[in-house]
N, C-alpha and C positions, 0 to 999 in steps of 0.2 A: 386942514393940514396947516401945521405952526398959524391956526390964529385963523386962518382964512380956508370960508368956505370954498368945498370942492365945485368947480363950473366957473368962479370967480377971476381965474389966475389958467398961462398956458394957454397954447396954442387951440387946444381940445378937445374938451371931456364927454365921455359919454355914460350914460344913465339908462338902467332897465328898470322896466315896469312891471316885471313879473310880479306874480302872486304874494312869491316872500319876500321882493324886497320893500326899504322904507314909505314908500307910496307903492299904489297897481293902479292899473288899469287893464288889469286882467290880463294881456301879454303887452309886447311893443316896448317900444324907448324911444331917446331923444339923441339928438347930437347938439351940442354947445358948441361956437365957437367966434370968435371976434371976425374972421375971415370967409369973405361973402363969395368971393371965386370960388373957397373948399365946400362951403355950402349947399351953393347951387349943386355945384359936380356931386351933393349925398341927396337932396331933393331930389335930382333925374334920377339917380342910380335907385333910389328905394323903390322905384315904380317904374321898371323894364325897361330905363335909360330914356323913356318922351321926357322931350325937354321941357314942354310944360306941365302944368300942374292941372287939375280938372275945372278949377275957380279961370285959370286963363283960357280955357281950348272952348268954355262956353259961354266967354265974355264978348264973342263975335257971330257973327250968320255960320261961318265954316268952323265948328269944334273936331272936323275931320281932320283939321290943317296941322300935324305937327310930326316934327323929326324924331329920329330915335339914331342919335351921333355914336352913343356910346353903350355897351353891354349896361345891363343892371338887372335887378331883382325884383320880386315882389314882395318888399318890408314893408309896406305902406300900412296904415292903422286907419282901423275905420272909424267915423264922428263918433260913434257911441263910447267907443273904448277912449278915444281922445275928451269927452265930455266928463267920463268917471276920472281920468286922472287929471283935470282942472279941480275937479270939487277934492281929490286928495292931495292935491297941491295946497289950498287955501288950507286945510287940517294939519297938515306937515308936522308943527311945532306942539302941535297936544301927542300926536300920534309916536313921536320923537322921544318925547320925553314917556309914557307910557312904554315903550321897548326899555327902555333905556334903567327901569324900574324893573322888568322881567327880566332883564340880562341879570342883573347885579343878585337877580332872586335866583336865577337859574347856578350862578357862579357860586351862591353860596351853599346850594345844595350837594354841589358837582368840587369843592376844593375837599383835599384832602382821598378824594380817592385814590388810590394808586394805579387805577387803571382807564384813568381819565387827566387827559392833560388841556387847561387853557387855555384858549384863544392868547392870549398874554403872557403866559409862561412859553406858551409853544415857539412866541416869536422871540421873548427872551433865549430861550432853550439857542434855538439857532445861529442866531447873532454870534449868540457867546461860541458856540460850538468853530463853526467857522474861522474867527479869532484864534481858537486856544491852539497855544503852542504847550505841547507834553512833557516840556524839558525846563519850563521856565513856571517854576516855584514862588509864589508870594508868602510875606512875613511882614507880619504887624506885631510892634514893640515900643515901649516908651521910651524912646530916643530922647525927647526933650525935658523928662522929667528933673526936675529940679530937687528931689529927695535922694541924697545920694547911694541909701540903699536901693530904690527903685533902679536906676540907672547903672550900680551896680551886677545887678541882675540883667538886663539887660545886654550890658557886654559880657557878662556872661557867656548869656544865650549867642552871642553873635558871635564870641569863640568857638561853641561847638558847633554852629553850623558851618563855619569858615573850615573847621579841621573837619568835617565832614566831606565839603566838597572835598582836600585836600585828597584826603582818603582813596575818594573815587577817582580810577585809572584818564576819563575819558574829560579831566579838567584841567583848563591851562591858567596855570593860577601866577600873578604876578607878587612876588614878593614887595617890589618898593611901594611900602604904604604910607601915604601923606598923612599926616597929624591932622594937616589941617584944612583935609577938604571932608565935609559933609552933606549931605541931602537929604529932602526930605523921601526923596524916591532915588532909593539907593540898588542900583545894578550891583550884583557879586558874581563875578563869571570868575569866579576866582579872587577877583580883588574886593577887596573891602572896602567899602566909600562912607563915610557916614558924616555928614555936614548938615547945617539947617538951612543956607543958601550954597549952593552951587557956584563956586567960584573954579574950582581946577576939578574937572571930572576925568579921569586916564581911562579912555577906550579900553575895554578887559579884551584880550585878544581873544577870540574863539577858534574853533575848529569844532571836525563835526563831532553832532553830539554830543557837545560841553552842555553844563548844567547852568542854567541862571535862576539867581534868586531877586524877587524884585521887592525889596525893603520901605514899609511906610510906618509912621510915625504916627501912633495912636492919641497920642497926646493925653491919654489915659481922660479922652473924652467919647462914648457911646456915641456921638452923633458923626463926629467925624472918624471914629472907626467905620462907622457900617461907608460911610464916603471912601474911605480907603478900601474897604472891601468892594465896595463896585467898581472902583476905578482898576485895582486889579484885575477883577473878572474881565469887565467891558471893554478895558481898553488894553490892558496889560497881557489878556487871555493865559492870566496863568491854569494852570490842571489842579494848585493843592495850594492853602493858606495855611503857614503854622506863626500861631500866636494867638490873641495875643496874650499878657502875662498877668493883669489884674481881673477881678469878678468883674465888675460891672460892662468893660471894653470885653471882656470874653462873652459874655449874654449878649451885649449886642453884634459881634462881629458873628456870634452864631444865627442869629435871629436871621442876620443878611445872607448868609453865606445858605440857610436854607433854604429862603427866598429864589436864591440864584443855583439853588443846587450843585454846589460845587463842596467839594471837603474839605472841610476844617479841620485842625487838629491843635485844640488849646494848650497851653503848656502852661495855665490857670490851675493855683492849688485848690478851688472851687471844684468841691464834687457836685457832681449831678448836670455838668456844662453839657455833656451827648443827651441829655432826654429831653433838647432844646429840640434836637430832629432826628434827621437818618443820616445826614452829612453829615454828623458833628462829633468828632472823636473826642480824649485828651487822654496827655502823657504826661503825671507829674507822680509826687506822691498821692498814695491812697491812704488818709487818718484810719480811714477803717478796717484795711487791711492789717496796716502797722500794728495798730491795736489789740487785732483780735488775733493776732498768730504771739504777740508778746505774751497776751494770757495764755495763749493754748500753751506755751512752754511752759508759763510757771506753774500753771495746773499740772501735768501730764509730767515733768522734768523737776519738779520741784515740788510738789505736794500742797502745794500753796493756793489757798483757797478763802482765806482771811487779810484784807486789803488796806492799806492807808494810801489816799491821795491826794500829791502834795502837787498843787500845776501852778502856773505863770498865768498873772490876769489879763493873759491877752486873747483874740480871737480861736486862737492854735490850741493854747493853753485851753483854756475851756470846754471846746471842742473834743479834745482828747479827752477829757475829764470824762465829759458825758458817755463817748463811745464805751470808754474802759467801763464804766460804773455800768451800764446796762449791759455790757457781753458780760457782765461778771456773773447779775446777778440771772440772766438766761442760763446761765452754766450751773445754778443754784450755789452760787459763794455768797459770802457778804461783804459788804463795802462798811467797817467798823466807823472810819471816820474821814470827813472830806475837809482838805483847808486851801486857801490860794496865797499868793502871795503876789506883790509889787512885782514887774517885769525888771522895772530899772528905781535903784534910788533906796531899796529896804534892806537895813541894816541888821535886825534881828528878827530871830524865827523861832524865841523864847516861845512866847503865847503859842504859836501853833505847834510845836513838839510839846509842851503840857499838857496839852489838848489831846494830841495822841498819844502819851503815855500815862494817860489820865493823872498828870498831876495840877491840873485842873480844874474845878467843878467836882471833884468828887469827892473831895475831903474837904470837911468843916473846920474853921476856924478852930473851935474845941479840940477838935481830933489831931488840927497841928502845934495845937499848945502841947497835947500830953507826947506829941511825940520828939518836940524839944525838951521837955522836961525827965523823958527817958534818955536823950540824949540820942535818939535813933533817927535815921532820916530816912525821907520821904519815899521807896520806891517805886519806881519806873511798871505802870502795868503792861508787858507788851501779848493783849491779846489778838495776834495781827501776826500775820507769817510774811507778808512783803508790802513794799513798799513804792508805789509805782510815781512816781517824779515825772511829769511833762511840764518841760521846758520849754519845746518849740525851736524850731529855726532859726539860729544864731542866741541862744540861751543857755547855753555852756556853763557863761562868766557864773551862771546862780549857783551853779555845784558849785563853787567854792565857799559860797555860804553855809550851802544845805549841810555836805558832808561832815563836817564837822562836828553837829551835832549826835551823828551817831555813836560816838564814843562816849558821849557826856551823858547821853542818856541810855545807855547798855544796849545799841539796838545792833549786837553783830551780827547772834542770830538770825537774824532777819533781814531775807533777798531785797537789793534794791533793782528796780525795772525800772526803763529809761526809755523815752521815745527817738527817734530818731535825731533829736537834738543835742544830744551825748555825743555823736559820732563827729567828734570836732579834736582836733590837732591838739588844741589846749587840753583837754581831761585829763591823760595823764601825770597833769604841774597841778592839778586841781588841790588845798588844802584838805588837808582832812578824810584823804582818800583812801587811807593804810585803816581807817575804823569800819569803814565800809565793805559788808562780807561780798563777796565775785558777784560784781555789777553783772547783766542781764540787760543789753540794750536792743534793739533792730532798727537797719536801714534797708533802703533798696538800692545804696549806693555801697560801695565797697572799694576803692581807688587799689588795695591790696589783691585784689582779688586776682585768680593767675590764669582768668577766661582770655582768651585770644583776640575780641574781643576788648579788653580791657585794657593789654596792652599794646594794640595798637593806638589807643589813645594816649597814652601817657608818654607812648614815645612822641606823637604827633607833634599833642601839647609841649611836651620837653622841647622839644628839637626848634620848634616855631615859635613860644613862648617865651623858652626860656631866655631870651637876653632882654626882654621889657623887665624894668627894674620892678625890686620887691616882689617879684618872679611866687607865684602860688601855683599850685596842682589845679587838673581840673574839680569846678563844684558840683552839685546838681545839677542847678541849672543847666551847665557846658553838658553833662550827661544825656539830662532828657531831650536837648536841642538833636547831639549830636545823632542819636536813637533813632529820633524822629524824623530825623531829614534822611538818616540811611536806612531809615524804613521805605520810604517814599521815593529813591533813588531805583531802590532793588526791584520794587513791583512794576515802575513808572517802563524800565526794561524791555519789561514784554509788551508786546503793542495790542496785546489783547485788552490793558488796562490804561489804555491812553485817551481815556475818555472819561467826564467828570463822573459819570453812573457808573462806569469799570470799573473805574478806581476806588470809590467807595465800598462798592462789590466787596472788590477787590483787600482792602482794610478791614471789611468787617468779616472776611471770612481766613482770613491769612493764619496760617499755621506758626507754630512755633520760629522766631525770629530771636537770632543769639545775638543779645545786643552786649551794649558797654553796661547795664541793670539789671542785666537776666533774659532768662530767655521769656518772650514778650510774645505776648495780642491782646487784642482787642476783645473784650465781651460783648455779650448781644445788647447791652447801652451806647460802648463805644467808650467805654473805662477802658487803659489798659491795664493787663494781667500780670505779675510780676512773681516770680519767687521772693520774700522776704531775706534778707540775712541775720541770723542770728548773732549779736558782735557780745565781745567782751574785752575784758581789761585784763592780760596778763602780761608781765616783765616789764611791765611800762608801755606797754603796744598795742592799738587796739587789735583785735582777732579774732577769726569767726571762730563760734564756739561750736564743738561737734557735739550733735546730739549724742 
């Protein structure tokens, strides 16, 4: 125990000889103890309270001669069983290490059952149990990051969980918020704290059954996430962790949170973060939902079955790329031609519209002499019925490039389809957008949308927001945060789910929930499920387009 053997330290310890434990001597045990008064008094007592021993009563003429002052027993051990546990005394340290070899073999046969729990888990399991308070919610988020889109996001996210609690009836939320206090372990009982040292912390007043969120700072480092995630568990005894926001701190904050069997719920644009366990949700976008309900309209709603894709050379971009190109060609379409482009910094998109309208590679020098020398020009081949553009995630600015070019080169006819990256305020200022036949985008965010749901956020935001300067609507982000914590509020309720196993339970079998993105669950990975919206660009506005 911390460092020092058991019998070593203490008033005293005592040790059995049974069969299974670490030494035998076939039954019997010992007493240990620094204290020769308490001693004696277990010497008499193990042998019917005579106060001597059988070595004193026949070290004289009279071994008749002794007292019996006090009650006692007959625990006494005979030489033979006392002689076998000398000789497994001197063995101790082989015998020790030999168990210590079949545990670890036994553990690794017996992890992963479901219907077997750890000597080690089990005492985890309880610790943590004990602790947890069902009302006090952790979150991990890059608080310190120094990219100031990352940290953008982030307050984000700390908007919608603020106007979440707001939300909820049974929270005493403090308006005066300090600029300029922050922590690395930030209480929200209503108020917002977010500092890196703790200089002014405001008490959050409670009352019963207010909500607390206890906020740490992932540093967008895997090692001291999974440290934040225990220190929550084990010390914090939160019931639910949402966060945190980048791949790599989301794998590890799930890796732990499995470990500790407590629920997670990532808000990581990383698919596949729930098949980390059985605790491990997430609520963001799904690429592949977006994806494949964009082609199922243009299929089924548009006849469109002949494809150009034009994406953004980034993570997002590419990704889309991929998804779109293989639902297409499972639906038996063809993908005519693939091109990417610069994220930020590329000025023309000559070569790749040539490319796709084969004025590229397909005619011979020869063949553009005699068609100057007709004096005829070059036409546009468009064998391609749409045209699918992923931008990505704050990629808007490239439609002003792209568009353009469809009027130069005859593409009206032809559907453009847009990933959820289109659904941005700017589009409708976008250049070159009047050559463009009725864009075709999806989100699973909709700020327009007239759910109940929806506008109680927008009044929230409004009302609570609006006088921070350069005042914006809520993003995603704010959305999925807000979703997620008022998913977690509403189940946490019933006290049938106020346990880390309920609660999970509880998430993965949850029924349709009408959020601020649709009506929402969980699948049997722990994806959430969303309805898609189908948007478009009419009168200058974005709007859902009815089938």
């Amino acid at each position: 125990y911390n460092g020092k053997l058991i019998g070593s330290f203490g008033d005293t310890a005592c040790f059995s000889f049974d069969g299974i434990k670490n030494i035998t001597s076939g039954e019997g045990g010992c007493v240990v103890s620094d204290d020769d008064r308490f001693l004696k008094r277990i010497r008499d007592s193990r042998l019917l309270g005579v106060e001597k021993d059988t070595d004193q009563r026949y070290a004289g003429n009279r071994s008749w001669d002794f007292d019996v002052s006090n009650q006692g027993w007959r625990y006494h051990m005979s030489n033979i069983m006392a002689a076998i546990g000398l000789e497994q005394l001197k063995r101790f340290p082989e015998l020790s290490r030999k168990r210590r070899i079949l545990a670890k073999y036994y553990d690794s046969l017996f992890n992963g059952h479901s219907q077997i729990e750890l000597l080690e888990q089990m005492q985890s399991s309880l610790t943590t149990a004990l602790n947890l308070n069902p009302r006090r919610i952790g979150v991990i988020l890059p608080l310190s990051s120094s990219s100031a889109k990352v940290a953008g996001l982030a307050q984000e996210t700390l908007n919608g969980l603020w106007l979440a609690l707001r939300a909820n009836e049974n929270t005493v939320v403090n308006d005066n918020i300090s600029d300029n206090t922050t922590s690395q372990t930030i209480i929200i009982g209503g108020n917002l704290l977010l500092t890196d040292n703790v200089t002014t912390v405001p008490k959050p007043k409670k009352i019963a059954d207010s909500w607390e969120l206890v906020v740490r700072d992932s540093h967008l480092d895997p090692e001291k996430t999974k440290s934040a995630i225990r220190e929550l568990v084990e010390t914090e005894g939160v019931i639910a962790v949402i966060g945190p926001l980048a791949r790599k701190t989301s794998e590890a904050a799930a890796e732990e949170a499995e470990r500790l069997r407590v629920p997670l719920i990532s808000l990581s644009l990383t698919a596949g973060i729930p098949e980390l366990g059985d605790y491990i949700f997430r609520n963001n976008q799904s690429w592949e939902q977006e994806v494949q309900e964009l082609l199922d309209y243009a299929v089924s709603e548009l006849q469109a079955c002949r494809f150009l894709i034009l994406y953004a050379k980034t993570r997002e971009g590419r990704q889309k790329m991929r998804l779109f190109w293989e639902a297409a060609v499972l639906k038996g379409c063809e993908v005519v031609a693939v091109e990417g482009f610069i994220n930020v910094g590329q000025k023309s998109l000559v070569n790749e519209f040539d490319t796709f309208t084969g004025k590229r590679k397909r005619i011979s020098a020869t063949e553009k002499s005699i068609l100057k020398q007709i004096k005829e020009k070059e036409v546009p081949i468009h064998n391609f019925d749409a045209v699918f553009v992923a931008v990505g995630s704050g990629g808007v600015k490239n439609l002003r490039l792209i568009f353009p070019y469809s009027a130069v080169y005859k593409m009206g006819k032809a559907a453009f389809l847009g990933d959820s990256g289109w659904n941005d305020a700017a589009l409708p200022f976008a250049p070159g957008l009047r050559g463009v036949k009725k864009p075709v985008f999806v989100d699973s965010f909709f700020p327009q949308a007239k759910t109940p749901a929806m506008q109680q956020l927008l009044r929230l935001h409004e009302r609570i927001l609006y006088r921070h300067q350069n005042y914006l609507g809520p993003t995603h982000y704010t959305a999925y945060a807000y979703d997620t914590l008022m998913i977690l509020m509403k189940l946490l309720k019933d006290e049938r789910n106020q346990s880390h196993k309920d609660l999970r339970n509880a998430l993965a079998n949850m029924q349709i929930f009408p959020g601020v993105t649709g009506n929402l669950r969980f699948d049997e990975k722990g994806e959430i499920q969303r309805e898609m919206q189908i948007l478009t660009l009419r009168r200058g506005k974005i709007q859902l387009l009815k089938k």
